[in-house]
N, C-alpha and C positions, 0 to 999 in steps of 0.2 A: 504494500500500500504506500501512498504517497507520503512522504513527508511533511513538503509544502503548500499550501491552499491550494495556491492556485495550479499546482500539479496534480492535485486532487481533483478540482473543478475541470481541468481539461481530460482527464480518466472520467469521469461520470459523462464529461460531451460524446468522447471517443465512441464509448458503448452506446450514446441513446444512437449517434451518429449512424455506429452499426447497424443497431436492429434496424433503421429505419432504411436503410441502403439493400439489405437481405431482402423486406417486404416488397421493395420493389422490384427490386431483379426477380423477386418470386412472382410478380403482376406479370413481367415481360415474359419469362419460364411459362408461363400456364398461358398467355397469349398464341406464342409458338406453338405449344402442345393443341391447342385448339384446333389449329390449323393444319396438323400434322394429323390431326384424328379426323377431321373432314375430310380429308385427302385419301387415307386410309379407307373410309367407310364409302369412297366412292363419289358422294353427293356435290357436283361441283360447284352450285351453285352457296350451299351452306360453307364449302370453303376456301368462295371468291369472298363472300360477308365477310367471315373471321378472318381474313387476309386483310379487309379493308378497314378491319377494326384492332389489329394488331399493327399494321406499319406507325399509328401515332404513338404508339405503346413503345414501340423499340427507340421512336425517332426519341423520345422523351428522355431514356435513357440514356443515349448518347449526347443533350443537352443537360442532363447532370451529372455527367462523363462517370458515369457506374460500368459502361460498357466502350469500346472504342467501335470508333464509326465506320472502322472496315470488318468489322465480325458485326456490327450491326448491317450491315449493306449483303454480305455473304449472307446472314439468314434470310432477309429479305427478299435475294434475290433465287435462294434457292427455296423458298416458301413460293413463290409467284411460276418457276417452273414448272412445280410438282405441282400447280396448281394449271398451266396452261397444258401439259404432258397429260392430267386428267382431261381436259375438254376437248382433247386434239383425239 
């Protein structure tokens, strides 16, 4: 444990910081998966929707740089094939 206050005060931000960075890459995790599962089941119109409700999700994350913007781009773009490879 900290010694100093305000070493202490910056360990209690660290952690809320955390959890609060985890919930959200867990919002983008289950985004992806969404759309991995509509893809999966065939339906391609259920997983042009969840595609088009997932790309703000990702773009989000890479404007609170939780994620970088080229694994953000490579899902994206490998979510939108497996999405046009279904309709084709």
């Amino acid at each position: 444990m900290a010694n100093i206050k305000s070493a202490a005060k910056r360990a209690k931000q660290a952690e809320k910081n955390r959890q609060h960075n985890i919930a959200l890459r867990s919002r983008m995790r289950t985004a992806i998966k969404k759309v991995v599962k509509a893809v999966n089941s065939g339906d391609a119109t259920a997983a042009a929707e969840s595609y088009r409700q997932a790309v703000p999700v990702i773009d989000a994350m890479v404007g609170k740089k939780l994620v970088h913007r080229n694994k953000a781009a490579r899902h994206k773009s490998r979510l939108n094939r497996a999405i046009r490879d279904l309709q084709a």
